[in-house]
C-alpha positions in Angstrom: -50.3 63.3 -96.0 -50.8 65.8 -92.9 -54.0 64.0 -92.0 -52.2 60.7 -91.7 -49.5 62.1 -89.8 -52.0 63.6 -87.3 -53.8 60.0 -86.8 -50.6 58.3 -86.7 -49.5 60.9 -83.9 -52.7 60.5 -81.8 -52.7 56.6 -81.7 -49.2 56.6 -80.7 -50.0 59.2 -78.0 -53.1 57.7 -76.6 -51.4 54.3 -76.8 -48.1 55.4 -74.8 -50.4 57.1 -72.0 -52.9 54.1 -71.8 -49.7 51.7 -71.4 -47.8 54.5 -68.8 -51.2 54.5 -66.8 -51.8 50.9 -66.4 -48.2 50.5 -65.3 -48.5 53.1 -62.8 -51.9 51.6 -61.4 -50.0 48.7 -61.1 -47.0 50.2 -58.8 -49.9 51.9 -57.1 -51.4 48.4 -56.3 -48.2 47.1 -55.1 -47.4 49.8 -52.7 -50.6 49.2 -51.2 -50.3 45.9 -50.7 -48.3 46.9 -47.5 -49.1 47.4 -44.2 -51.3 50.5 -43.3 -49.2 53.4 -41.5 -50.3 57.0 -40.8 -48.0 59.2 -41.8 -50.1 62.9 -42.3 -48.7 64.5 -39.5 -47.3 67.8 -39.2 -48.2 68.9 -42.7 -46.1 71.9 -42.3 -43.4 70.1 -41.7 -43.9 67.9 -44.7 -44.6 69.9 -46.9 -41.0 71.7 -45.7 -39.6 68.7 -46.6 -41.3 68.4 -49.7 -39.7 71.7 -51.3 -36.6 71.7 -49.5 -35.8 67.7 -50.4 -37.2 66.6 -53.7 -37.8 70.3 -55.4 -34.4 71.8 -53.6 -32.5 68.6 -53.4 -31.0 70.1 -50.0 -29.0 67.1 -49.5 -27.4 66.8 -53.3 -25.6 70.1 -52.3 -22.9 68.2 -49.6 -21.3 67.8 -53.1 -22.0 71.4 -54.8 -20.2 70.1 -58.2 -22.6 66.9 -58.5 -25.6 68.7 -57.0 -25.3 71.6 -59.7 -25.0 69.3 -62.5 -27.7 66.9 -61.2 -29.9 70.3 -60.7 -29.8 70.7 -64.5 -30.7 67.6 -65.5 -33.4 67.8 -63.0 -34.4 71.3 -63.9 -33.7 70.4 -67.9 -36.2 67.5 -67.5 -39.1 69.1 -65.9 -39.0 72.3 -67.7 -37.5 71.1 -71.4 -41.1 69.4 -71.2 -43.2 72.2 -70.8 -42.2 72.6 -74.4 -43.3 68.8 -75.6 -47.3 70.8 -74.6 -46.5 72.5 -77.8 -45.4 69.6 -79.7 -48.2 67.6 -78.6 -50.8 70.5 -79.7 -48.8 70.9 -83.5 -49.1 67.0 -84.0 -52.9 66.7 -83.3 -53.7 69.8 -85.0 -51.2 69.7 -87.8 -50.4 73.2 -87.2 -47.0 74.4 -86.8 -45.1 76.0 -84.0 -48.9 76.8 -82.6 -47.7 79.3 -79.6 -45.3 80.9 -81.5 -48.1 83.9 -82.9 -50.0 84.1 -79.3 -46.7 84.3 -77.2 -44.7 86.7 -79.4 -41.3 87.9 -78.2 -42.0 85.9 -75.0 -41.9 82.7 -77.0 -38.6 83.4 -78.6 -37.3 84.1 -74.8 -38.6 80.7 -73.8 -37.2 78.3 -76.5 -33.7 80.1 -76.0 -34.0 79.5 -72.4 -34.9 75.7 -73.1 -32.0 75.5 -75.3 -29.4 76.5 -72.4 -30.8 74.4 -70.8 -30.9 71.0 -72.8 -26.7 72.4 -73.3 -26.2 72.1 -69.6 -28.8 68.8 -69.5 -26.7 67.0 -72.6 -23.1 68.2 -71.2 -24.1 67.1 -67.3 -25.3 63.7 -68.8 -21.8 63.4 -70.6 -19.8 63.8 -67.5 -22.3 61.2 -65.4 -21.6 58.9 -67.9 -18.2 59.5 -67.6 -17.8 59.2 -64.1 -19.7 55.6 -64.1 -17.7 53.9 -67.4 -14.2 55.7 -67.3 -13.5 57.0 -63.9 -15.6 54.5 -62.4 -16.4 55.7 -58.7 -16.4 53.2 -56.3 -19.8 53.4 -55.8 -21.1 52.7 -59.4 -18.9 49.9 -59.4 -20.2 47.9 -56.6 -21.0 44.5 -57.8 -25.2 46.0 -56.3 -25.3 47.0 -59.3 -24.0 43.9 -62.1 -26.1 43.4 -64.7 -29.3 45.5 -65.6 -29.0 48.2 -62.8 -25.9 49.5 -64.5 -26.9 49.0 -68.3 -30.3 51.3 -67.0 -28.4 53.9 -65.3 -26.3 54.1 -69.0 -29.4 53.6 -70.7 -31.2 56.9 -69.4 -28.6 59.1 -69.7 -27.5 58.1 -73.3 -31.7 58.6 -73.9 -31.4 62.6 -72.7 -28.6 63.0 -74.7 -30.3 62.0 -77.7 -33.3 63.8 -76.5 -31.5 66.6 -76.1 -29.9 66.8 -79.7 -32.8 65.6 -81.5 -34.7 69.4 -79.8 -31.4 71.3 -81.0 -31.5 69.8 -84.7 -35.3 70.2 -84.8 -34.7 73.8 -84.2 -31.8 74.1 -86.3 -33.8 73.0 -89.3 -36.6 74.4 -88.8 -35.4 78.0 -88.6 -32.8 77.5 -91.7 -36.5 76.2 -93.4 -38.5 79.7 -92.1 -35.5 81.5 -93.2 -35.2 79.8 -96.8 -39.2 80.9 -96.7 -40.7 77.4 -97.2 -43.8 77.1 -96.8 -45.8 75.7 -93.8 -42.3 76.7 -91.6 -42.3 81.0 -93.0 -45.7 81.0 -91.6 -44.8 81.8 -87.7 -41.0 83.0 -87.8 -39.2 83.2 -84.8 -35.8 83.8 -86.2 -32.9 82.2 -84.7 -32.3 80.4 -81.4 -29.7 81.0 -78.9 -27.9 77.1 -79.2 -29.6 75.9 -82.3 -27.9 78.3 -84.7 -24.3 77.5 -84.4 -25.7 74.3 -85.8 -26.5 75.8 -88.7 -23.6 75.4 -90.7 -23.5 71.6 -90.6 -26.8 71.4 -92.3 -26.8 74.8 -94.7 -25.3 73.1 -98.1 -28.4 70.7 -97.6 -31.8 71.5 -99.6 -34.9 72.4 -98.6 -36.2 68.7 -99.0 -33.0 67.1 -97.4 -34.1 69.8 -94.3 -37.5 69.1 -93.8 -36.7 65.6 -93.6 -34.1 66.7 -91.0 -36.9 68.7 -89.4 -39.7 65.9 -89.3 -37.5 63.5 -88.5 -36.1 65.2 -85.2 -39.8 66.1 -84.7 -41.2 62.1 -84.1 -38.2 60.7 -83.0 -37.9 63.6 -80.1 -41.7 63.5 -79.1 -41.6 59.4 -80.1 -38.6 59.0 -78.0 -40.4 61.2 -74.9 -43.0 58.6 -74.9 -41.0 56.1 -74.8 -39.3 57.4 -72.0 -42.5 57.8 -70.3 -43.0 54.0 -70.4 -39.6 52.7 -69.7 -39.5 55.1 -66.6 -41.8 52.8 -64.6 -39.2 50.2 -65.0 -36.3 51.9 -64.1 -35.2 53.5 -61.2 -35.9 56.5 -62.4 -39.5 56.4 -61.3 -38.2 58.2 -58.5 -38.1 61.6 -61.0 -41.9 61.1 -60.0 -42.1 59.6 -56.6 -39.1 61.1 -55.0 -42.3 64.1 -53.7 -44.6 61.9 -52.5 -41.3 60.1 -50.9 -40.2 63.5 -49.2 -43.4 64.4 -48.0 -44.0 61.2 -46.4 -41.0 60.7 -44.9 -40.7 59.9 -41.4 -40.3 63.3 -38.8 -39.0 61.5 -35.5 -35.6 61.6 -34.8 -33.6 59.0 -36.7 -32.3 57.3 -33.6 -35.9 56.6 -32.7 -37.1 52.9 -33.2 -40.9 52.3 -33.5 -41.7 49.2 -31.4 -44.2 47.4 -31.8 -47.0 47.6 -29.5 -47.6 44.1 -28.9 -44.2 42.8 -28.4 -44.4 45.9 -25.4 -47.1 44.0 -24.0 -45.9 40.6 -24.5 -42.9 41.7 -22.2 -45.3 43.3 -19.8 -47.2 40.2 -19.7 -43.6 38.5 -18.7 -42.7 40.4 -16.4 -46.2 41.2 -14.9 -48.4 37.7 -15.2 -51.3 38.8 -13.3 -51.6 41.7 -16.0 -52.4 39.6 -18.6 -55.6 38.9 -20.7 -57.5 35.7 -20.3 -60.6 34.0 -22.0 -61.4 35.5 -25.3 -59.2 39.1 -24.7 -56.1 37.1 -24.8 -56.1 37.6 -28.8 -52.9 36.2 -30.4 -50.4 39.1 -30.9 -49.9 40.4 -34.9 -46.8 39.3 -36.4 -43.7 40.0 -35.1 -41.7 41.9 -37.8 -41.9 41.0 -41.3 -40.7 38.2 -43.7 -42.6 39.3 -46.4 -42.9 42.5 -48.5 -46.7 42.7 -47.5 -45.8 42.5 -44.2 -43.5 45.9 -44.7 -45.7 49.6 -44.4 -46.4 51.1 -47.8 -44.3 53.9 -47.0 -41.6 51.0 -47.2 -42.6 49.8 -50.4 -42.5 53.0 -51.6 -39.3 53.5 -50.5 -38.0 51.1 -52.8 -39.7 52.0 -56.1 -38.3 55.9 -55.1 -34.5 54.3 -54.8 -32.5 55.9 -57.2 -29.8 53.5 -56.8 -27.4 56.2 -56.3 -25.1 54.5 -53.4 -24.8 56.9 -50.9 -26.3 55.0 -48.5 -23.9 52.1 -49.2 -21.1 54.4 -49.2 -21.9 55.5 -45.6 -22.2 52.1 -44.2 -19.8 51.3 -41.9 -20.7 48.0 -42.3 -19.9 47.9 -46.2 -17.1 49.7 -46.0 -15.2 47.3 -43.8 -16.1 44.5 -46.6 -19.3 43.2 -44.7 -22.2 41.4 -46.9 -24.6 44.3 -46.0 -25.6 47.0 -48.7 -28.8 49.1 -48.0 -29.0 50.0 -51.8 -28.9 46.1 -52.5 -31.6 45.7 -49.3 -33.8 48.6 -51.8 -33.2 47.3 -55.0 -34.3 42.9 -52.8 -37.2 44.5 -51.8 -38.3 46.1 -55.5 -37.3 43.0 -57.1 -39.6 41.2 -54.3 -42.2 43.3 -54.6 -42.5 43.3 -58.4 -42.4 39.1 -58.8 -45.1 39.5 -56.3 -47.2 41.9 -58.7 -46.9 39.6 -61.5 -48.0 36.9 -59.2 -51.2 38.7 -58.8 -51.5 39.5 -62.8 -51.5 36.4 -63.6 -53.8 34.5 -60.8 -55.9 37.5 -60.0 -54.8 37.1 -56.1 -51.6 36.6 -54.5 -50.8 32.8 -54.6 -47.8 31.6 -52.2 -44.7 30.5 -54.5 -42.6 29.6 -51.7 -40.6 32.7 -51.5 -40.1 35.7 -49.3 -38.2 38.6 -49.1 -36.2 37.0 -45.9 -34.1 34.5 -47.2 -34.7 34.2 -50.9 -34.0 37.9 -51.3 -32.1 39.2 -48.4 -29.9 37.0 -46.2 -29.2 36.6 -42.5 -25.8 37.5 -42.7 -26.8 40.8 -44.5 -29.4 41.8 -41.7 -26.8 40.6 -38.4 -23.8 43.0 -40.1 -26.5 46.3 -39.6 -25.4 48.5 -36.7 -28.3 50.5 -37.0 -26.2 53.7 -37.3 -28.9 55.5 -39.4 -25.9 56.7 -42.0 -27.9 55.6 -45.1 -30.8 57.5 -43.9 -28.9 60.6 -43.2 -27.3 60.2 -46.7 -30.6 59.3 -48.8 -31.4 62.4 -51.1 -35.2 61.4 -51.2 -35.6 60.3 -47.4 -35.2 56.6 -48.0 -35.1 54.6 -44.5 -33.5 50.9 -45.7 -32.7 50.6 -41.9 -36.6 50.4 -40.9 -36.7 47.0 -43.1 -33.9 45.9 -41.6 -34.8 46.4 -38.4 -38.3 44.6 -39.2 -36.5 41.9 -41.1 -34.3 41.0 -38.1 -36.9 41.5 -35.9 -38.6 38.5 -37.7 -35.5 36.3 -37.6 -35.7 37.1 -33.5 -39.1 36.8 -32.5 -40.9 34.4 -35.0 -37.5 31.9 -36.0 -35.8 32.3 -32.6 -32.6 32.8 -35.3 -30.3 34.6 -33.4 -26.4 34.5 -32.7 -25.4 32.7 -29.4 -24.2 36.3 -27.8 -27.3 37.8 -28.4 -29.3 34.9 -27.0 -27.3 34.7 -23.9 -28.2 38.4 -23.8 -31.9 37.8 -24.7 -31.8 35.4 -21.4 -30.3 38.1 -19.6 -32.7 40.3 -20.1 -35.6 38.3 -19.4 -34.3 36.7 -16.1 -31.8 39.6 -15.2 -34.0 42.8 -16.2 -30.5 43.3 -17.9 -28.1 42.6 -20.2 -25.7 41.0 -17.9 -25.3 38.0 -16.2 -25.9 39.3 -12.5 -29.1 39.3 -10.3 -30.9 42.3 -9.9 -30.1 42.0 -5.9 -26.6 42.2 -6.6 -26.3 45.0 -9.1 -25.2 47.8 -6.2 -22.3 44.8 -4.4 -19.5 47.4 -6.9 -20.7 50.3 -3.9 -20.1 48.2 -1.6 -16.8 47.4 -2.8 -16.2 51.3 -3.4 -16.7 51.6 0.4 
C-alpha cells in the first residue's frame, strides 16, 4: 500500500511540474514576442527597487492595515512552503515527518512558527474576502472586473483558506496519532503544535483509524491542492506572486513625467522643418512604425507588465479620468492587453507562427475613446505596487491613432497644424509672437 502511494505521489508531482513548466515557457514566449528594450541599467538601483518593491512592498504600506494583512499572506505563502520540501521528501520516500530527527528542537520551532503564520494567512484571507463580497469597495466592484476576474480573485483566496486548514488538521491528527503511539506516526514525535492543538478536541472521541484517515487525507489534498495551485497560477492574475520581482527590477528609473520619443518621429520633424537635412537615395530608409496597434508592437517589459497586473485597482482609483465617469480604466487597459496577448499565444499553438485574425489590441480590445480620456498624469504609475506603467501603452496606442490613422480630434488637429506651420501651438506667426511687448510699451 505505501509503495503505491509513493508512485501515485511521484506521477502526480512530475505531471503538475511538466504542465506548470510548459505553461510558463509559454508566457515566456509571449513576452518575448515584444519589442526589444534595454532595460539593465543602474543595477543598483534595480536591485533597490527589487527589495524595497516586490520583497518590502514599500508602496502596500500607504494603507498600513491592508499592507500588514497582505504582508502575511505574502509572507504565509512563501514561507508556509518551505514546509511542502518536507512533504514532498515524505511522499517519494514513504518516510514520515523526514526532518523531524535531523532538526530536533529547531524543527518543533519551525512548524509552530508556520502555524502562526497560516492563522494570520487564513484570518487575512477572510477579511479580503469580506471586503470584495460584503463591504464591496468601490474598486472590486468596478464592472473591470465582471465575470472571471472577480470569480478568480474569490477563487484564490477561498484555495488558501482551505490550504491553510487542511496544514492545521494534518497536524492536529497526526500528533493526537504519535500521542495515541501508533505506529509509523510515534516513530519521530514532536509533541504538540502551537495552533494545531486547540484542534484537538474536535477530533479526540475519533479512533485511531477514523484519524489516520483524517491525517492522510489532509496530507494529499494539502500537497494535491499546492499543485494545483501551481498550475492554475499561470492563469490567474496571481502570476504576479512570481513575476511581480522580475517586474520591480525592470521597472523604468527616469522620472515618471519623462516620455520616450521615438527617435524617428524626432527626425521626421527635423526633416520638416530642415529639408536640406534629409536623407536621399538608398539612406532615406522608411521610418519603423509609429506607435503600436498591436501587442507585438508593445516592449516586452510591456507585456510583462500585464501578466504582473494584479488587478488590484489602484491605478483606476487614481485616475482622474475614471473617477469623473470617463470610459478610461488602466486596470481594464492591463487586463485588454493580457487578454490580447494570450489569444495571440494560442494563435501561435495552433498554426506554429502567428497568423493575422483580423484583430488588434487597438480597437478590438481597447477603444479610441478609452485612449483620448488619458491625461497622462502618471497617477496609476505612482499607485502600482509592482511598477506597472499602463500609461506607456497608452501613450504608444494613441500615438498610433495620430501618426499612422491621422485619428485625431478636430482641436488637436488644428493644434497639430499649428505646430507644424506656427513652430507652436497657436494660431499666430512666429514674426508676430513679441507684437504683446509692443503693446506693453
Amino acid at each position: 500500500m505505501q509503495i503505491l502511494q509513493q508512485i501515485a505521489f511521484i506521477i502526480i508531482s512530475v505531471v503538475s511540474i511538466f504542465l506548470f513548466t510548459r505553461k510558463v515557457k509559454e508566457i515566456s514566449r509571449n513576452i518575448r514576442l515584444g519589442r526589444d528594450e534595454n532595460l539593465n541599467d543602474n543595477p543598483f538601483q534595480r536591485w533597490r527597487n527589487l527589495l524595497l518593491l516586490a520583497f518590502g512592498q514599500k508602496k502596500m504600506f500607504r494603507n498600513p492595515l491592508v499592507a500588514v494583512m497582505h504582508f502575511f499572506v505574502y509572507a504565509g505563502f512563501i514561507i508556509i512552503n518551505i514546509e511542502v520540501l518536507e512533504i514532498v521528501l515524505d511522499g517519494i520516500t514513504g518516510k514520515h515527518r523526514l526532518f523531524a530527527a535531523p532538526l530536533g528542537g529547531l524543527y518543533t520551532f519551525l512548524i509552530n512558527a508556520f502555524e502562526i503564520l497560516a492563522l494570520t494567512v487564513l484570518i487575512a484571507c477572510v477579511i479580503f474576502l469580506i471586503r470584495r463580497n460584503i463591504i464591496k469597495l468601490k474598486r472590486f466592484i468596478s464592472k473591470d472586473l465582471d465575470g472571471w476576474p472577480r470569480s478568480d480573485a474569490n477563487y484564490i483566496l477561498i484555495t488558501e483558506i482551505v490550504l491553510m486548514s487542511l496544514f492545521l488538521l494534518l497536524n492536529a491528527s497526526d500528533t493526537l496519532l504519535q500521542a495515541r503511539g501508533v505506529e509509523h506516526y510515534a516513530a519521530h514525535p514532536t509533541g504538540n503544535f502551537i495552533i494545531s492543538q486547540y484542534l484537538h478536541p474536535m477530533i479526540n472521541g475519533m479512533s485511531n483509524v477514523g484519524l489516520q484517515i483524517i491525517e492522510r487525507g489532509s496530507w494529499w489534498l494539502h500537497i494535491v491542492g499546492i499543485f494545483a495551485f501551481l498550475n492554475y497560477l499561470p492563469y490567474s492574475k496571481h502570476l504576479h506572486i512570481i513575476l511581480a520581482f522580475p517586474n520591480a527590477y525592470y521597472a523604468r528609473l527616469q522620472p515618471m513625467g519623462k516620455m520616450e520619443n521615438m527617435e524617428s518621429i524626432q527626425k521626421e520633424v527635423l526633416y520638416a522643418m530642415q529639408p536640406e537635412l534629409a536623407p536621399t537615395g538608398e539612406q532615406a530608409a522608411s521610418p519603423h512604425k509609429f506607435g503600436a496597434k498591436d501587442v507585438m508592437d508593445l516592449s516586452w517589459k510591456n507585456l510583462m507588465d500585464a501578466y504582473s497586473c494584479t488587478e488590484c485597482g489602484r491605478c483606476s482609483a487614481s485616475c482622474p479620468a475614471n473617477q469623473t465617469g470617463k470610459l478610461l480604466s488602466p486596470r481594464k487597459i492591463m487586463m485588454d492587453t493580457r487578454d490580447r496577448l494570450e489569444e495571440v499565444g494560442k494563435n501561435i499553438n495552433i498554426n506554429k507562427e502567428y497568423k493575422d485574425d483580423g484583430k488588434s489590441l487597438l480597437h478590438d480590445y481597447i477603444s479610441v475613446e478609452e485612449l483620448r480620456a488619458c491625461t497622462t498624469c502618471n497617477a496609476c504609475v505612482q499607485e502600482c505596487p509592482v511598477s506597472i506603467s499602463p500609461l506607456d501603452i497608452i501613450v504608444q496606442l494613441r500615438r498610433y491613432l495620430v501618426m499612422e490613422e491621422s485619428n485625431s480630434p478636430q482641436e488637436w488637429t488644428a493644434m497639430f497644424g499649428n505646430v507644424e506651420n506656427n513652430f507652436a501651438p497657436w494660431k499666430f506667426s512666429p514674426d508676430e509672437r513679441d507684437k504683446w511687448v509692443e503693446e506693453m510699451q
